[in-house]
Structures are given as C-alpha cells and as structure tokens.
C-alpha atoms as one frame of an Amber mdcrd trajectory, in Angstrom:
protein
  13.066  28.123 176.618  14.880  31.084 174.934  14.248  29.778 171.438  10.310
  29.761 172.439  10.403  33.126 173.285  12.142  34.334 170.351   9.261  32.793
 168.846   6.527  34.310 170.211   8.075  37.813 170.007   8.177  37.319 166.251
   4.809  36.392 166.280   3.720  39.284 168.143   6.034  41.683 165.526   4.557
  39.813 162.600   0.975  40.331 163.779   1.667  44.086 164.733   3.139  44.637
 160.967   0.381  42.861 159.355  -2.214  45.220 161.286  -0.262  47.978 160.318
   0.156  47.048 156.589  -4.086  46.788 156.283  -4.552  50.281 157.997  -2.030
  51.433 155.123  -3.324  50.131 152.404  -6.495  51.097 153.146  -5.313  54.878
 153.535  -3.649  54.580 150.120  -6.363  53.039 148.386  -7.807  56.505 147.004
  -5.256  59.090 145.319  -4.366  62.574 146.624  -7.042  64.371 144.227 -10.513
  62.122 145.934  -8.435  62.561 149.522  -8.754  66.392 148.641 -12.136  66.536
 147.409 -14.708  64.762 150.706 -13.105  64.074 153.934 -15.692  63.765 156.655
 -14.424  63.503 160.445 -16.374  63.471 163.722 -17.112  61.586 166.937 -18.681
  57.701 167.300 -20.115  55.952 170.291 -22.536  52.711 170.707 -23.728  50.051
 172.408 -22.683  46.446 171.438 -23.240  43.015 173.045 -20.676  40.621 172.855
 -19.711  36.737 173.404 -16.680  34.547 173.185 -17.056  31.261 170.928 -14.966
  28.572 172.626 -13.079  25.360 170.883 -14.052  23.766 173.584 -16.245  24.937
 176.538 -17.744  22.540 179.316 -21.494  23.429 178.963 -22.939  20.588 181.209
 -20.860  22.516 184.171 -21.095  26.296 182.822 -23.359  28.502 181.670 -22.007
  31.430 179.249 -23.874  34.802 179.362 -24.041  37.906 177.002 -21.530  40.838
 177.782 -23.031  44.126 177.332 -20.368  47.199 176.897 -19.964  50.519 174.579
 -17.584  51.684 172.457 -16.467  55.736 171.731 -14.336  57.099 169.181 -13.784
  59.080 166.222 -14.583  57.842 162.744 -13.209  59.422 159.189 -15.232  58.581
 156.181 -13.782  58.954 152.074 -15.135  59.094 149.084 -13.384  56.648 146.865
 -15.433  56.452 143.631 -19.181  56.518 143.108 -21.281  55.305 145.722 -17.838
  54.073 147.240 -16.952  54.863 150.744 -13.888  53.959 153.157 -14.805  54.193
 156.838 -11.923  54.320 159.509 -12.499  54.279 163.240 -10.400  54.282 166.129
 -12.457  53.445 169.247 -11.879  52.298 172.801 -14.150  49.382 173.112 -15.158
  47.246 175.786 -15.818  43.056 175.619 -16.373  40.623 177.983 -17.671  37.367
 179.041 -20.238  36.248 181.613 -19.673  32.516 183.292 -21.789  30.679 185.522
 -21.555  27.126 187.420 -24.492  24.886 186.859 -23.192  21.980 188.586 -21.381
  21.288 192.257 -20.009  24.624 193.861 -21.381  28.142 193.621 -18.956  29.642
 190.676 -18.730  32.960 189.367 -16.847  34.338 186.662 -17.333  37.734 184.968
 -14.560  39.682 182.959 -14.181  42.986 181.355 -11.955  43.044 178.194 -10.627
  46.829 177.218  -9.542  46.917 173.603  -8.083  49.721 171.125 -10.609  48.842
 167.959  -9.867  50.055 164.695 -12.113  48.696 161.498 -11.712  49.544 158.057
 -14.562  49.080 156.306 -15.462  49.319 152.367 -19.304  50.615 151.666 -21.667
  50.959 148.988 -24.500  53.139 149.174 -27.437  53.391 147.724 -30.119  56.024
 147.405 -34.111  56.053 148.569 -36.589  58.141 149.327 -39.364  58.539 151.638
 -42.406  61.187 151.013 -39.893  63.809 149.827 -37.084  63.338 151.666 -34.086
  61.728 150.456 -31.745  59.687 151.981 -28.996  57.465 152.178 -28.167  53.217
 153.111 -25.163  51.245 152.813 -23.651  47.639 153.208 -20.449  47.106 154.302
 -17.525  45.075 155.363 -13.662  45.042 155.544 -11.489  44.072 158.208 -10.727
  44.693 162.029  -7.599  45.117 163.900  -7.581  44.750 167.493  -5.169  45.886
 170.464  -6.284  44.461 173.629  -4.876  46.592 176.559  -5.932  44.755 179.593
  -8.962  44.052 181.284 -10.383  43.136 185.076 -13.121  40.581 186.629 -14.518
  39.161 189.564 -14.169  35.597 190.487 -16.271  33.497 193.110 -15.179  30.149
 194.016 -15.262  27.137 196.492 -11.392  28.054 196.953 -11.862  31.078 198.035
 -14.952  30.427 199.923 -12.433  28.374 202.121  -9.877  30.959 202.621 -13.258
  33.627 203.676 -13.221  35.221 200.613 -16.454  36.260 199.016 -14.750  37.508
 195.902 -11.840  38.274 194.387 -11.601  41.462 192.236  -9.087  40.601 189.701
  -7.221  42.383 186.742  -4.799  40.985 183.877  -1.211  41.021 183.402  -0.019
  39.821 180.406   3.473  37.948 181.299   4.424  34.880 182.889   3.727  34.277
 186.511   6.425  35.391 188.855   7.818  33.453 191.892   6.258  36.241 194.362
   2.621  36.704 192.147   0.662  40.140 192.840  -2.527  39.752 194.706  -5.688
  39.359 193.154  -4.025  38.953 189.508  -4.824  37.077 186.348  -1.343  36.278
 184.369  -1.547  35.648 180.689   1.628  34.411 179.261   0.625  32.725 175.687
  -2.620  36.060 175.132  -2.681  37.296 171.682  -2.496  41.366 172.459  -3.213
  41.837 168.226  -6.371  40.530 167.276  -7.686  40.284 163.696 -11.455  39.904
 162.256 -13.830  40.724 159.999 -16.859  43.325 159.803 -20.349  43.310 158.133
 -22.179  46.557 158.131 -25.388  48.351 156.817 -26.742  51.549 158.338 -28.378
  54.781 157.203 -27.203  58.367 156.821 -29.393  61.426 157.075 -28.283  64.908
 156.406 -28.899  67.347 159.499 -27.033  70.390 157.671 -25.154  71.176 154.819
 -21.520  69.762 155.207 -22.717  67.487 158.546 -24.172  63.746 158.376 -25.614
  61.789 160.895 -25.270  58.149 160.312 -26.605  55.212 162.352 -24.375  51.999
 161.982 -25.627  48.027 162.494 -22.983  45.748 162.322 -21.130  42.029 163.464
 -17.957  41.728 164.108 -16.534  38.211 163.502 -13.398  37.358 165.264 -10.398
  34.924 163.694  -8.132  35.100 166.488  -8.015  33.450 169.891  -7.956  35.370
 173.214  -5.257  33.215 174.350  -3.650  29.857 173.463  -2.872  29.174 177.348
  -4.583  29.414 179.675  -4.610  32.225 182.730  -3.815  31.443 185.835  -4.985
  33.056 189.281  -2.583  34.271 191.641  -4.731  33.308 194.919  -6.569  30.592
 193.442  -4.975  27.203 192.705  -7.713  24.610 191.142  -9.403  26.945 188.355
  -7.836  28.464 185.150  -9.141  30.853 183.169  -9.927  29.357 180.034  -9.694
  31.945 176.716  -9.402  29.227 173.544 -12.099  31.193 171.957 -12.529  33.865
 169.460 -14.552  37.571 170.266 -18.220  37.930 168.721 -20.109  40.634 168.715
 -23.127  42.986 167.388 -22.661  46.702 167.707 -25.379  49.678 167.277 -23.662
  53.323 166.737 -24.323  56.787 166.110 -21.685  59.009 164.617 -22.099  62.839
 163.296 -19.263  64.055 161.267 -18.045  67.290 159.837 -16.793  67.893 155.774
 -13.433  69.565 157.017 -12.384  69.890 153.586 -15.284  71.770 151.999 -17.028
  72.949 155.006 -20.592  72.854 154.629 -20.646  74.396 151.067 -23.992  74.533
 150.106 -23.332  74.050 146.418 -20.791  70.779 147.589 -22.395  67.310 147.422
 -22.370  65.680 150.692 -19.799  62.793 150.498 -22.133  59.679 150.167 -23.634
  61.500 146.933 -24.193  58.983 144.025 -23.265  61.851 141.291
C-alpha cells in the first residue's frame, strides 16, 4: 500500500512539472527584443459545450447529454515573427456531464466540473478585406493544461428513493474514503487533478481603436487524459459508482478585447497581428 502511493504522488509531480515545462517553453519561445516590441493583454469570457468520451459507457441503460458552461479569464497575445502569434490564457472554466437512465429505475446524474484552464496556442494569420475594411483571421493550435479543482452534482436513484430521498446534492473530494464518510460526498481516490490536451482554433480580429483588438475565438479542445482511473464512490449511496474512464471534449465560442500595454495605442505602431 505505501509503495502505491509513492507512486501515484510521483505521477501527480511528474504531470505538474510537465505542465509547467510547456507553459515555459512557450514563454521563452520569442527573445527579449519581440517580448518588448507587441504585448497585448486583456479580459476573455465564452460559452462552450462540453462532453466526456468514455472507454466504455453502458448506452443500452444510459443516455449521455451535452454540458453547457462558460469560461472567464484573461488572455496575453505575442508577436513572434510574421504573421506568428502566441496566445496564453488563464481561465476558470466550467465542464460537466449530463446522465440519464433509459432502462429499469428512474436515474439521474448531472455533474459540474470546475477547472483552472490554461492553453497555449501557436497562430497564423492571415489578411482579407471586405468593401474597404481590413481585417484579420487565424488558425491555430497548441496544447492545454488543465487543473481540475473540484466540482458538485445531483444524483437521483432507486437507493435513495428508498431511504425518502428525492436527491442528493453532492460535491467531490479528491482522497480516499474515510471510515466516518461526509454526507452527501463523492470521493475520488485514483482522479487525475492535471489534465493535458490539445487545441484547434480559428477566429477573427477586428480593430475597435488604435492599440485595442477585439477578437472572436472558435475552437475544440481535445482531451488525452482520463477524469479518473477509479471510479467515485458515494458516501450515502451503496449500489452506483460514478464512472469517469473518459476523456473531456469540448467546443468553445469567446470574445476577448485586449490592450497594447507596451506601445499604448500609438497611432503610427502596427497593431500586433500586422503581416509587415
């Protein structure tokens, strides 16, 4: 037992340093003198809808639904050569799933997921026009790092139904289950709290103001690791485990408006995503 858990603490180390290592890499990927010439900062939000792909999921008893959510953040976008951009964003983002029972017993089970989401993502733009105005669109993709924090659900069951309750309002703890288990609790000893992925992008940006861009953002976010390799179990209920073998999906929509802080809205200053 003690060897196992030295185990999965270096797991947990080696998949923190490995996150870590990509968001560094990617900060050092342009030298000091492109850093100091286009540095663009500001706020992102957006809706996303999101899905969990399972290993193995009992569809002739379940029914999986789409889990709508949002995501908010700030974003910093570089200028790494021509028509080359890095994109970083930290953002609080929310994912879910949605289960239904098809078969026997009334069953209900829908989670929210709360994660710490930060992307890097590599761009190249290219430039159109429409009438006379100019603008900007860009393909994308790099990779995604995520923290998961914690999360909460409700759960409807035959079980509970027999011990007159309609519901159970439920939220995660990540740790083994203890002899005395909380009430109304979800224990996840085996969950993978460092998740990695990959990102595909395109958008548009428009120019509001000198030294400001507005761009909208379309991407998919592909995930590689699972939720959990064991599965949860309930504190008050004894005959269903939550089953997370399965790997995050997701499209997103966002809008983000960010600042030049370096040059400030120079007029004579090419905005950031300029080809020249």
């Amino acid at each position: 037992m003690y060897r196992l858990t030295i185990n999965k603490k270096k797991k947990l180390i080696s998949l923190k340093a490995t996150a870590i290592s990509l968001l560094i890499v990617a900060l050092f990927a342009f030298n000091n003198k492109q850093l100091n010439a286009q540095v663009f900062i500001g706020a992102k939000s957006g809706a996303r809808v999101s899905w969990l792909q399972y290993d193995d999921f009992a569809e002739e008893d379940y029914n999986k639904k789409l889990f709508f959510g949002y995501s908010a953040g700030i974003t910093a976008a570089f200028k790494v050569q021509k028509r080359f951009l890095l994109q970083l964003d930290i953002m609080y983002t929310q994912k879910g799933k949605k289960i239904d029972g098809i078969s026997g017993t009334p069953f209900q089970n829908y989670a929210k997921y709360h994660f710490l989401n930060t992307p890097v993502v590599y761009k190249l733009d290219f430039k159109e026009a429409f009438g006379d105005r100019i603008f900007k669109w860009y393909v994308g993709a790099g990779p995604n790092v995520n923290f998961w924090l914690g999360g909460n659900g409700i759960l409807e069951s035959e079980e509970l139904r027999e011990e007159n309750i309609d519901q159970l309002n439920y939220r995660i703890i990540f740790d083994n289950m203890p002899a005395t288990p909380e009430n109304g609790a979800l224990y996840f000893n085996e969950a993978n709290r460092v998740q990695v992925g990959l990102i595909v992008s395109t958008g548009l940006v428009l120019e509001p103001a000198p030294g400001q861009s507005l761009m909208i953002d379309f991407r998919y976010e592909w995930g590689h690791s699972y939720m959990s390799r064991a599965e949860g179990r309930f504190s008050n209920v004894v005959g269903y485990r939550d089953n997370l073998r399965a790997r995050n999906q997701a499209f997103q929509i966002s809008v983000a408006y960010l600042f030049d802080i370096i040059n400030k809205g120079k007029k004579e200053k090419k905005l950031y995503y300029e080809n020249k």
